[in-house]
C-alpha positions as CSV (number, residue, x, y, z in Angstrom):
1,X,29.8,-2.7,-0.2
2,X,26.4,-1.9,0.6
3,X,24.1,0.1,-2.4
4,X,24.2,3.8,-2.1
5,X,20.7,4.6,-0.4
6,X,19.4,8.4,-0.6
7,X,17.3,10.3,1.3
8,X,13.6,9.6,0.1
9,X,10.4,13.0,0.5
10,X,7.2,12.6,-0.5
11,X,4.7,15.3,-0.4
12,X,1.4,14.3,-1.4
13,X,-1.7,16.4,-1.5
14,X,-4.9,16.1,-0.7
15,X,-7.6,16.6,-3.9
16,X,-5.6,18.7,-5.8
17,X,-5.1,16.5,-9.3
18,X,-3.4,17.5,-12.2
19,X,-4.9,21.1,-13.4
20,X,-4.0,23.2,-10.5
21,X,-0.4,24.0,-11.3
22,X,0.9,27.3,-13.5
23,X,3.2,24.8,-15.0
24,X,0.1,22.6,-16.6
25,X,-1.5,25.6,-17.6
26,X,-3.8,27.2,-14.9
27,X,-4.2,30.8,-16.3
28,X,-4.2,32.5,-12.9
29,X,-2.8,30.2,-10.4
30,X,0.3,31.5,-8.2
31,X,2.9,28.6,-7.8
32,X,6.1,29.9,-8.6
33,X,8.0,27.0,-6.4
34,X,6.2,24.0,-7.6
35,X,6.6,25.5,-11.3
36,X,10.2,25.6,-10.8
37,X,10.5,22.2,-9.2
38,X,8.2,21.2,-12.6
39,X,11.5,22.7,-14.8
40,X,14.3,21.0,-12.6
41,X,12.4,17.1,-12.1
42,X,11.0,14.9,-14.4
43,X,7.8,15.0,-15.0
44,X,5.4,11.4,-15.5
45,X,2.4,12.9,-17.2
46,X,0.3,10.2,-17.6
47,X,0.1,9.4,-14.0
48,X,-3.1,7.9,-12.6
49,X,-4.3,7.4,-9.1
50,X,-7.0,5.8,-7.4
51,X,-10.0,8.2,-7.4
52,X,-10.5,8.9,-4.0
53,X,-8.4,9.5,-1.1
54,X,-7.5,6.3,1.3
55,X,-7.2,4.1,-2.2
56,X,-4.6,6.0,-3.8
57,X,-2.6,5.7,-0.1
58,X,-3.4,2.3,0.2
59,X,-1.5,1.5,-3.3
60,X,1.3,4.3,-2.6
61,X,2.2,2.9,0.7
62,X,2.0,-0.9,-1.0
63,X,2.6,-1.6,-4.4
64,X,-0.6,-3.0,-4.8
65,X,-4.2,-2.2,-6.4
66,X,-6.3,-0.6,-3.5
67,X,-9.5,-2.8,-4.0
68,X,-6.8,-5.7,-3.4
69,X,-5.7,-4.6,-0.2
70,X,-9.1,-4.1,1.0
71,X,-9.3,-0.1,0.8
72,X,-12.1,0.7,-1.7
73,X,-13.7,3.6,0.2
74,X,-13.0,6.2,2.4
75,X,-15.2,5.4,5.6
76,X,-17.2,2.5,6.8
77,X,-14.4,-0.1,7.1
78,X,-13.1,-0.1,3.8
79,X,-10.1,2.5,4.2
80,X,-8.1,0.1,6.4
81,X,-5.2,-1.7,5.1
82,X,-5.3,-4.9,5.8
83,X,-2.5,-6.0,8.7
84,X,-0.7,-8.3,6.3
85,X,0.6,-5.4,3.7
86,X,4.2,-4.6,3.2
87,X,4.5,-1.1,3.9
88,X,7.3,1.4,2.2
89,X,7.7,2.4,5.6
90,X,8.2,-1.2,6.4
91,X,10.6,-1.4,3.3
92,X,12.8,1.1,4.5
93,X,12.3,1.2,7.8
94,X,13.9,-2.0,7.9
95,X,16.8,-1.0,5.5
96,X,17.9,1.1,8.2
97,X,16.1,4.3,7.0
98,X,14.5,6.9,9.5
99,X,10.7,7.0,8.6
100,X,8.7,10.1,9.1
101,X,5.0,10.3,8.7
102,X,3.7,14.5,8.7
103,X,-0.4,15.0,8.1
104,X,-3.3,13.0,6.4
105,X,-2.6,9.0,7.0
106,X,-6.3,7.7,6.2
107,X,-5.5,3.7,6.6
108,X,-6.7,3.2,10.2
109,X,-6.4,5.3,13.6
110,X,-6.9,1.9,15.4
111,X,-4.1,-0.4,16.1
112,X,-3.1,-2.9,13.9
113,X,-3.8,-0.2,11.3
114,X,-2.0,3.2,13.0
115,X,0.9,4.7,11.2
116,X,3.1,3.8,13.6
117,X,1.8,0.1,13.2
118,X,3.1,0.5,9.8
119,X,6.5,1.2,9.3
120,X,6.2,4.8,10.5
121,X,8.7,5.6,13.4
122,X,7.6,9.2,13.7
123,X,4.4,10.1,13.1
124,X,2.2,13.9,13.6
125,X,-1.1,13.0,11.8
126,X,-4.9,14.1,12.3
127,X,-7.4,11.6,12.3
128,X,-9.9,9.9,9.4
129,X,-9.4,11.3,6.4
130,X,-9.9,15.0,6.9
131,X,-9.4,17.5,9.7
132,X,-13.0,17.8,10.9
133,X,-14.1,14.0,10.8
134,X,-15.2,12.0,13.4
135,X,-11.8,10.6,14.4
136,X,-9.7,13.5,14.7
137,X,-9.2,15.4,17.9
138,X,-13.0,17.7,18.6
139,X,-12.6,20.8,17.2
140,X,-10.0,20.9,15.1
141,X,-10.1,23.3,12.5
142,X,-7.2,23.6,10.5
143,X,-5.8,26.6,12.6
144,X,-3.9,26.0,16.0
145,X,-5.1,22.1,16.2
146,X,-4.2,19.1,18.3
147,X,-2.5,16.5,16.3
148,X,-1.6,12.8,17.2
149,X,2.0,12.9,18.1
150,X,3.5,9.1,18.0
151,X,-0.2,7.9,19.5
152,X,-0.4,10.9,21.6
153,X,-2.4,14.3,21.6
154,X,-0.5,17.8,21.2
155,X,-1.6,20.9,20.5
156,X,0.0,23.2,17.7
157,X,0.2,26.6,17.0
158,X,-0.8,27.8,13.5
159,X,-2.5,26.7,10.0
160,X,-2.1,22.6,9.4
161,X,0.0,23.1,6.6
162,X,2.3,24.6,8.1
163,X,2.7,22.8,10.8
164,X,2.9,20.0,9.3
165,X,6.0,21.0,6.8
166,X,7.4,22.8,9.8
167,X,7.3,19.0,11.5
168,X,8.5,17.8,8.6
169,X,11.3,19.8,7.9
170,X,12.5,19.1,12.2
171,X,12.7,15.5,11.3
172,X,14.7,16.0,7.9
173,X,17.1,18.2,10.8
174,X,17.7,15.9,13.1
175,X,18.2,13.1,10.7
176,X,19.9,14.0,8.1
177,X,22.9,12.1,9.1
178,X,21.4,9.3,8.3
179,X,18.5,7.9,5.3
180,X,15.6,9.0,6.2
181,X,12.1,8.6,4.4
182,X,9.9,11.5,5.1
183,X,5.9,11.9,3.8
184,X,4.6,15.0,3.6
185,X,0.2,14.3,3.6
186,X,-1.3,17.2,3.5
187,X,-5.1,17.5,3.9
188,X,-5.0,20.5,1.8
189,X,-6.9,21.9,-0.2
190,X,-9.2,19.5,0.9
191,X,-12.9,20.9,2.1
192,X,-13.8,22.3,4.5
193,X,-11.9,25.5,1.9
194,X,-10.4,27.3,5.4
195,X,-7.1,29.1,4.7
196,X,-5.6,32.1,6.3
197,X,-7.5,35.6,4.6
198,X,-4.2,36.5,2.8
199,X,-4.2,33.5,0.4
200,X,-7.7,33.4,-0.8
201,X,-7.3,36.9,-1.4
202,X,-4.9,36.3,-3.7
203,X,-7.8,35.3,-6.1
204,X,-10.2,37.6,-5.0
205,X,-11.9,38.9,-8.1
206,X,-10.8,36.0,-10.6
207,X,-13.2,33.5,-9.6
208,X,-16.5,32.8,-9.5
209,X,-16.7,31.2,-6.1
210,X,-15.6,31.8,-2.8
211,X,-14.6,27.9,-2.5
212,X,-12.5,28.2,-5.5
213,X,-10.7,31.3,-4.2
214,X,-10.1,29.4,-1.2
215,X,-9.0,26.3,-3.0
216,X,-6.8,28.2,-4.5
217,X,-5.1,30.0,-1.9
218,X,-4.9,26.4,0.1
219,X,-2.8,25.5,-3.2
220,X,-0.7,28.3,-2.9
221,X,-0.2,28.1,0.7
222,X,1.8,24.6,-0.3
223,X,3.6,26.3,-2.8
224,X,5.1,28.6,0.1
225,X,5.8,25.8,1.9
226,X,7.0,23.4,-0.9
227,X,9.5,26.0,-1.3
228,X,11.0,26.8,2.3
229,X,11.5,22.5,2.0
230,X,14.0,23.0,-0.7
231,X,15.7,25.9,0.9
232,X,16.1,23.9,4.2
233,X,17.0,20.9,2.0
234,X,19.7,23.1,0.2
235,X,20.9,24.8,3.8
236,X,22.0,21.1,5.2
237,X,23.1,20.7,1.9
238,X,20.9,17.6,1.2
239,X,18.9,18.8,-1.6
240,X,21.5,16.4,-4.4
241,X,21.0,13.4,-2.7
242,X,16.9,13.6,-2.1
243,X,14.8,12.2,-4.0
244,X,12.0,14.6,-3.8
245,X,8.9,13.8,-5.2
246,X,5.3,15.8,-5.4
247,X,2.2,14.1,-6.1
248,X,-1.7,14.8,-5.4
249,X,-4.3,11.4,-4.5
250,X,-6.7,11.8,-7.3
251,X,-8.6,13.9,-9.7
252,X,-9.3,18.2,-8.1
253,X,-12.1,18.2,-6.0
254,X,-15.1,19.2,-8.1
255,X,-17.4,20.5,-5.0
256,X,-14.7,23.9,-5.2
257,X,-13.6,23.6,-9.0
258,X,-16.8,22.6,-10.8
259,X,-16.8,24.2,-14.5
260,X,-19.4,26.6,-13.7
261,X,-17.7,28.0,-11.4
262,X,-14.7,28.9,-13.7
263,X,-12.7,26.7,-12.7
264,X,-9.8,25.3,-14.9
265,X,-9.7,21.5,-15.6
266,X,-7.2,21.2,-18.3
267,X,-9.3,20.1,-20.9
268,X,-10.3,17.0,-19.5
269,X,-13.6,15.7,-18.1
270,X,-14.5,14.6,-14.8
271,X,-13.5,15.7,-11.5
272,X,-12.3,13.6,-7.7
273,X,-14.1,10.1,-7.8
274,X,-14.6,10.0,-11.3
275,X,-13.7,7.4,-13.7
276,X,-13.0,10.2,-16.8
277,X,-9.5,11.5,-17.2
278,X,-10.5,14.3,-14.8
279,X,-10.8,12.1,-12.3
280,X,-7.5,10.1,-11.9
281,X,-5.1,11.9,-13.6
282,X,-2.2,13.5,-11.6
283,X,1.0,15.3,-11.1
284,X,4.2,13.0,-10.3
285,X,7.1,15.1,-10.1
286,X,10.6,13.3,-9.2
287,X,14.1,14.7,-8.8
288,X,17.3,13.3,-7.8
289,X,20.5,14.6,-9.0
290,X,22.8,12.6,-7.8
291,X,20.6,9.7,-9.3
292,X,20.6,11.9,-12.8
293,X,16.8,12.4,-12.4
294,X,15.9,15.7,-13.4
295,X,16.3,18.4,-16.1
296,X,12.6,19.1,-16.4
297,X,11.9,15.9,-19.0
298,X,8.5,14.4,-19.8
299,X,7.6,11.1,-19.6
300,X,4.7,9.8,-21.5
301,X,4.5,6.4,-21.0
302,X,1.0,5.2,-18.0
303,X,2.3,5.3,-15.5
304,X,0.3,5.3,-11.6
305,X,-0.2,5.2,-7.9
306,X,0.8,1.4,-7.2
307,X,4.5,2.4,-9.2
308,X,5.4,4.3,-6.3
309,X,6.7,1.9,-4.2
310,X,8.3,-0.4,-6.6
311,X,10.4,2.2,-8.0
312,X,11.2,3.8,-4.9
313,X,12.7,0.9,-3.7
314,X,14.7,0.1,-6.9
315,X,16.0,3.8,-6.1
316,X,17.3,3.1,-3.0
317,X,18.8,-0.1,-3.6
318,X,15.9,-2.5,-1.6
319,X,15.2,-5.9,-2.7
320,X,11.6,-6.8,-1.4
321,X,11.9,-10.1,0.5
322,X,11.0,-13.4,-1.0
323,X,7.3,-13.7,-1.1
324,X,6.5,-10.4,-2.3
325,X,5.6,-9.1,-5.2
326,X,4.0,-6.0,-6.6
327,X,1.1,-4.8,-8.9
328,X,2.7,-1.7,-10.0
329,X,6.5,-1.9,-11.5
330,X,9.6,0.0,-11.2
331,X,10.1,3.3,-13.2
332,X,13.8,4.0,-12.1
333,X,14.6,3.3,-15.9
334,X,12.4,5.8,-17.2
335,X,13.1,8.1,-14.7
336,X,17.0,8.4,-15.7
337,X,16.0,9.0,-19.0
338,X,16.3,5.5,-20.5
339,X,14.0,4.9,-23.4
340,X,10.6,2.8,-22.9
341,X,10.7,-0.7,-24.3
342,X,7.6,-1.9,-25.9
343,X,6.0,-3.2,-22.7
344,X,5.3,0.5,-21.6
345,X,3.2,0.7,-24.5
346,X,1.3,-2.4,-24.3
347,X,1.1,-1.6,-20.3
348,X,-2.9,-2.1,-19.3
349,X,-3.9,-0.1,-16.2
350,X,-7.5,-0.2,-14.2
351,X,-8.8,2.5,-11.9
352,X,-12.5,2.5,-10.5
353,X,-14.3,4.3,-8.1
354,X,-16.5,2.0,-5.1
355,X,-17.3,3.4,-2.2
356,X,-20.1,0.5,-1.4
357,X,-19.4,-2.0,1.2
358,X,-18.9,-4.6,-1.4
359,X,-16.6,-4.0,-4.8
360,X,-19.7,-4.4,-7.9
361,X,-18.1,-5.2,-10.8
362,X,-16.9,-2.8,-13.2
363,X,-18.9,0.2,-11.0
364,X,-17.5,3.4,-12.2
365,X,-14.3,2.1,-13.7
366,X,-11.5,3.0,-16.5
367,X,-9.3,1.0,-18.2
368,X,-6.3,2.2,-20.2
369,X,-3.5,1.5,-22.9
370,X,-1.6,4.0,-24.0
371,X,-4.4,7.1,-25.6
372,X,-7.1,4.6,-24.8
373,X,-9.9,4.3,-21.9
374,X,-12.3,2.1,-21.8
375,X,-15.1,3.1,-19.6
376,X,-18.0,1.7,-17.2
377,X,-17.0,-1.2,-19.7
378,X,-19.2,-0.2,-22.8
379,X,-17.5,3.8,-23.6
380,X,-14.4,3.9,-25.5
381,X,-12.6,6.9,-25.9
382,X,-9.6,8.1,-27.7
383,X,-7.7,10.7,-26.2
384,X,-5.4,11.7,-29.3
385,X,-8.8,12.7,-31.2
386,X,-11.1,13.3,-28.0
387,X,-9.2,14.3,-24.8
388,X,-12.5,16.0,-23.0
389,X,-13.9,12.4,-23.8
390,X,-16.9,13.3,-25.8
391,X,-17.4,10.7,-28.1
392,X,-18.1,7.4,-27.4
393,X,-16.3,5.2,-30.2
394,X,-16.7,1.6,-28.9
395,X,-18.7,0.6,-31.8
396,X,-15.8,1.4,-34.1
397,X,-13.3,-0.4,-32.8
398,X,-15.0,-4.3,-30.8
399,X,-11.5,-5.4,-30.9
400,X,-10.1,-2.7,-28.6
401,X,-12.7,-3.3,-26.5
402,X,-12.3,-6.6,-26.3
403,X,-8.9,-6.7,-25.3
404,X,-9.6,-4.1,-22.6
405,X,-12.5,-5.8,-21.5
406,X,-10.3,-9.0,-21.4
407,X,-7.6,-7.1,-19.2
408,X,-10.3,-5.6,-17.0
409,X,-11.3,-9.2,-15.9
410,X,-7.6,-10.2,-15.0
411,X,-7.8,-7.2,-12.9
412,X,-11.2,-8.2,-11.0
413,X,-10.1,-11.4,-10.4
414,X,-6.7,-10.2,-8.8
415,X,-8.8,-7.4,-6.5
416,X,-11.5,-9.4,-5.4
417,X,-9.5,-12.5,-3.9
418,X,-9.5,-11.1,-0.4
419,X,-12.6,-9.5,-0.9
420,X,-15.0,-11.2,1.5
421,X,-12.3,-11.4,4.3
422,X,-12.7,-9.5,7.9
423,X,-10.3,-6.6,8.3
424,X,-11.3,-6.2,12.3
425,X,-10.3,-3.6,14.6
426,X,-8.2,-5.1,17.3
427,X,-9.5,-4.3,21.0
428,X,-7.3,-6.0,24.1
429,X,-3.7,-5.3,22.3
430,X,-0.7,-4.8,24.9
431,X,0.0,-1.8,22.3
432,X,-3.3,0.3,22.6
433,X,-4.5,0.2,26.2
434,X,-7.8,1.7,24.9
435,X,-9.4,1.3,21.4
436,X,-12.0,3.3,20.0
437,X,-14.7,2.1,17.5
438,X,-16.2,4.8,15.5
439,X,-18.9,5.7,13.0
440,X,-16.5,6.5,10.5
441,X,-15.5,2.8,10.2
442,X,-19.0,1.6,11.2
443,X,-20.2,-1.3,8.5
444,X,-23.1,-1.0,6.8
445,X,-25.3,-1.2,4.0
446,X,-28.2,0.2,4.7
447,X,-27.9,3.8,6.0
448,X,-26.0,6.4,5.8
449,X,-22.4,6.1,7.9
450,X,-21.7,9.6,9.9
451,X,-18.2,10.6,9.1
452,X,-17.2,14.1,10.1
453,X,-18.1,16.0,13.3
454,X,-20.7,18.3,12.0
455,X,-22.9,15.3,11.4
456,X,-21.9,14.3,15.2
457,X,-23.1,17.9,16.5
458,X,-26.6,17.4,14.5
459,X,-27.4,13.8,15.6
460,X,-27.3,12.1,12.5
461,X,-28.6,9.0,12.7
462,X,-26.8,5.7,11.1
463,X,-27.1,1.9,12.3
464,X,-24.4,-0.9,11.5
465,X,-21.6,-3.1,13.2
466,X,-17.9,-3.1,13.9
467,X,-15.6,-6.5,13.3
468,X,-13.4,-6.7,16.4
469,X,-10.7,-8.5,17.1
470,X,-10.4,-9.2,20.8
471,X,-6.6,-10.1,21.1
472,X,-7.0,-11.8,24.3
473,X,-9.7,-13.6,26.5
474,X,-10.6,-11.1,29.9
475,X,-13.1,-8.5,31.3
476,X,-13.6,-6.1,28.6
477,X,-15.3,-2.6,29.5
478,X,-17.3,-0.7,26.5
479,X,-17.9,3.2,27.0
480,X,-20.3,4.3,25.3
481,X,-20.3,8.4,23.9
482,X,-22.2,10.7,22.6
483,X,-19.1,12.9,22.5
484,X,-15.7,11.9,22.6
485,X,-13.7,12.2,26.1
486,X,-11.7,15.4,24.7
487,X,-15.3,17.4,24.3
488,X,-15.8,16.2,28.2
489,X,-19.4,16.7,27.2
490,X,-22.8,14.4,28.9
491,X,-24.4,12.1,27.0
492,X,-27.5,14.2,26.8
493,X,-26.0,17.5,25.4
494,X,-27.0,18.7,22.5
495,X,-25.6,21.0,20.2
496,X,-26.3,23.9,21.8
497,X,-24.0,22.4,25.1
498,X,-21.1,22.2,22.6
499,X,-17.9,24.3,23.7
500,X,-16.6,24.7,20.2
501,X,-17.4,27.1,17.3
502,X,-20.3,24.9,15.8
503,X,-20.9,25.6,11.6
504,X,-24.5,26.8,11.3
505,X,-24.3,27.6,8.1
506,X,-23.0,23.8,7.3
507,X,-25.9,22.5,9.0
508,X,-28.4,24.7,7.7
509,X,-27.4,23.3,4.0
510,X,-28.0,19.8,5.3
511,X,-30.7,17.9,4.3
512,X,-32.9,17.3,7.7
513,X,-34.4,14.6,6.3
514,X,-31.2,12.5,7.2
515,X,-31.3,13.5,11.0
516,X,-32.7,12.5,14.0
517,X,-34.5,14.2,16.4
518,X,-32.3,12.6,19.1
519,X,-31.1,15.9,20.3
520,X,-35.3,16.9,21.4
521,X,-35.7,13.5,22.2
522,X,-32.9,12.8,25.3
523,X,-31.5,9.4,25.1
524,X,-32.6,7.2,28.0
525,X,-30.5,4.1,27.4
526,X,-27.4,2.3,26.0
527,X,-27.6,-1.3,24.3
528,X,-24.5,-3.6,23.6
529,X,-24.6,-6.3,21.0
530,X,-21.7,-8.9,20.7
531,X,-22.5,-12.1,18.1
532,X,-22.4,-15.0,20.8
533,X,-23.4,-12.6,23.9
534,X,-26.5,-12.1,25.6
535,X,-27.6,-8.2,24.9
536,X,-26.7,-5.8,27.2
537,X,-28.4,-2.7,28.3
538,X,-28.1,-0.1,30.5
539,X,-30.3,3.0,31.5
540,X,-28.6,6.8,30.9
541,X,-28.6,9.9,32.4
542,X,-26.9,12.9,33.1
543,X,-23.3,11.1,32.7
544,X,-20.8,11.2,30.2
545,X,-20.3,7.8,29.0
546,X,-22.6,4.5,29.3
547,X,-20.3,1.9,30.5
548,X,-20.9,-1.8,30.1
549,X,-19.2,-5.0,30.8
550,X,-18.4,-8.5,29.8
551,X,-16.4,-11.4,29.4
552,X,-15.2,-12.0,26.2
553,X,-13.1,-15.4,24.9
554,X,-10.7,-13.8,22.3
555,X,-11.7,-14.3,18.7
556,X,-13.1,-12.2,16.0
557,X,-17.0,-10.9,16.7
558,X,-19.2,-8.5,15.4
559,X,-20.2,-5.2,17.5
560,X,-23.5,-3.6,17.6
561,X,-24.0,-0.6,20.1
562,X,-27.7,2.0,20.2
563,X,-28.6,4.8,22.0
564,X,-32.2,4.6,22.4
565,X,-34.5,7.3,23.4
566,X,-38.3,7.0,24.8
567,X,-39.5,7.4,21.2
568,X,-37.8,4.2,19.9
569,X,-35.4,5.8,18.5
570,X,-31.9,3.9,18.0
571,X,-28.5,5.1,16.7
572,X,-25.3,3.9,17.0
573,X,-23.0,5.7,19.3
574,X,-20.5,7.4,18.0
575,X,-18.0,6.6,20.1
576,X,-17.3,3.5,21.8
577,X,-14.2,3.4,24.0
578,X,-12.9,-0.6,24.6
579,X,-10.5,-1.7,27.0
580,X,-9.3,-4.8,28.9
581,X,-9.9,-4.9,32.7
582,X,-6.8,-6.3,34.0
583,X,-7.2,-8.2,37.0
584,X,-6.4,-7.0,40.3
């Protein structure tokens, strides 16, 4: 008889870390649904993520330590996951389970690296890692957006979070007769702070900042939505045999909650991307009755991101195939109630912060077992006596260190194995008729990479290469934008020719000294670099896209594109559209 499998939920959020919850302690906060599913689940509280968003999702989804599946950053090349992971979608997708995929992905937008590439068998995701960036649809806003729908655009009526529950909560519907796995992503409350006037005014008058009000109010705006999912759970009477879980990717974003702004941190120092507590610390909130998971216990043992998978899959009864093997480890036992052994407590886990084209040894990284962290190598902290991490103590206690040091270099080795290998963008796939290369996965290491769409609007210049994968040999067409298709802009158009509501007061914070003056300055021609190829180059002028061709054998290659302008000036576009001419 086959093993019992339940219905799996994940709702992850996006920058929202351990403080921001009534139920940890947030004097003001407004989360009455998320403090009640805090009462009725167990609760790991010693959770730790990766520090940053696409390596926390890059460990979720695998099992693995980010900085070993080659995801260490959030743009330039390094938040793709590299083709040869084993998803959980994959997991259960092949168990038979519907998958479901609702909001922020961040692994890749480019096949083989799309959701759907993954496991995912229904997918309504925005694009990079944020609504806003360079790869999601122009425009977008977080009110009445255009999503990818299954590797197609749609438009959608109201605020993202709530379309993407309301998504969501249509696929639990129409599968519910069957296991399904659903994740919940939401970019929220991820900047930019935009939320509908009624929730930030919910905080109006009890913080210092604006941003923080917002942040708030984005919080609470989940909560809303957190709890119409366990009403509709409990409606198609589902809501025993879920296992629901909530977590958030990392540490609270400090750019809205910074401590001089009021904002509450639970004691603990550091905020997103930091290698303190405050940093990596995070809510993991599981409930499954039917499993006897629940009845608002604590569980103290380290626990973390790359646990996800494995214990998932214990849950549901999935045996990973010969050959595979995780990082992380199972916490079904813990979960149930069972007590820890003595492994949890000599359990060593590492956490570190990149975001450089290249991992550098022990860059912004924490080490821990049990109260202990060991620090950028040399701080030692205890958080029984210290848990705002005040005082270093490493010179009390060389053994400690030792052994964490010792433990640290296990952990580099296992991380940096893969670490000089390609993960290219494949152009010339029968499954994506047209790939796009972007700036957000542009690599470089020697400027800055342009990201988000507001650095797009002001010309921001940055200068690097793609790796490519061209799947087969043919006649391969490069298009070369200023703008993507959807803004249907010319190549020429500056910021002033843009059809959208355009963020002065963004731009107007910027530093100037990072932008070009390509928009006074009209591009007057388009240059194509492929490693074996003559150059190409072609003159613009009032069109929409500079268009290029070649023959290309198929093969990995590296791809360098400019606009140049009559000044000299050169930028990479940020936009290149790819496909494969078939023949006639």
């Amino acid at each position: 008889m086959p093993p019992h499998r339940p219905n799996v939920i994940l709702v992850l959020t996006d920058d929202q870390g351990y403080p921001p919850l009534a139920a940890h302690g947030h004097p003001f906060l407004r989360t009455p649904n998320l403090d009640r599913f805090h009462a009725e689940a167990v609760s790991l509280d010693q959770c730790h993520s990766g520090t940053t968003c696409a390596p926390t999702r890059a460990g979720l989804m695998t099992g693995n330590y980010c900085n070993s599946t080659g995801v260490w950053h959030t743009i330039g090349g390094r938040s793709l996951l590299r083709k040869d992971e084993w998803t959980l979608a994959d997991a259960l997708g092949q168990a038979g389970y519907r998958t479901g995929l609702f909001g922020k992905w961040h692994l890749g937008d480019e096949y083989p690296y799309r959701p759907q590439d993954r496991g995912f068998q229904t997918c309504v995701v925005h694009g990079g890692g944020g609504i806003g960036q360079g790869p999601d649809w122009w425009g977008n806003d977080y009110f009445d957006d255009t999503y990818i729908v299954d590797g197609r655009p749609r438009a959608f009526e109201g605020y993202c979070t709530d379309v993407f529950f309301r998504e969501a909560m249509s696929f639990i519907t129409a599968n519910q007769d069957a296991p399904f796995l659903c994740v919940i992503s939401t970019n929220a409350p991820h900047s930019p702070y935009n939320v509908e006037p009624r929730y930030q005014a919910l905080y109006d008058g009890q913080t210092k900042t604006e941003n923080y009000a917002r942040f708030l109010g984005m919080i609470s705006n989940i909560d809303d939505n957190f709890g119409a999912l366990r009403l509709r759970l409990a409606e198609l009477g589902l809501e025993d045999d879920t296992v629901l879980m909530f977590m958030s990717d990392n540490g609270q974003c400090g750019f809205a909650a910074h401590p001089e702004g009021g904002a509450f941190n639970a004691g603990m120092r550091g905020f997103k991307g930091s290698m303190y507590e405050g940093g990596h610390r995070i809510p993991w909130l599981t409930r499954w009755p039917r499993g006897g998971i629940g009845g608002g216990q604590v569980v103290t043992p380290l626990s973390a991101y790359i646990d996800v998978m494995p214990t998932l899959l214990e849950l549901c009864g999935i045996a990973p195939p010969a050959g595979r093997a995780f990082h992380g480890r199972s916490l079904a036992a813990l979960l149930r109630g069972e007590p820890a052994d003595t492994s949890w407590t000599e359990r060593v886990i590492v956490t570190d912060t990149q975001r450089t084209p290249e991992p550098i040894k022990w860059r912004m990284s924490c080490v821990m077992k049990g109260d202990w962290r060991l620090v950028n190598r040399d701080e030692l902290y205890d958080l029984v006596t210290d848990p705002g991490q005040r005082a270093n103590i490493a010179d009390q206690h060389p053994g400690v260190v030792a052994e964490l040091r010792e433990a640290y270099e296990a952990w580099w080795e296992i991380c940096t194995r893969q670490a000089g290998e390609t993960i290219p963008i494949s152009v010339g796939a029968p499954t994506q008729q047209i790939a796009e290369l972007r700036t957000h996965d542009l690599r470089n290491a020697d400027s800055d990479v342009v990201w988000n769409q507001d650095q797009i609007r002001a010309g921001q210049a940055c200068q690097g290469y793609w790796e490519v994968l061209v799947e087969r040999a043919g006649d391969y067409e490069f298009a070369f934008r200023r703008w993507p298709t959807e803004a249907g802009h010319a190549i020429r158009t500056g910021i002033e020719g843009d059809d959208v509501a355009f963020r002065r007061d963004a731009i107007a914070r910027a530093d100037w000294s990072l932008y070009t003056g390509g928009i006074a300055l009209p591009i007057t021609a388009a240059r194509l670099e492929i490693t074996g190829h003559p150059p190409l180059t072609v003159q613009v002028a009032d069109e929409t896209a500079a268009v290029l061709r070649l023959s290309l054998p198929a093969g990995e290659v590296q791809v360098r594109g400019w606009f140049l302008n009559e000044a000299g000036l050169t930028l990479a576009p940020y936009y290149i559209y790819v496909r494969r001419l078939e023949a006639a």
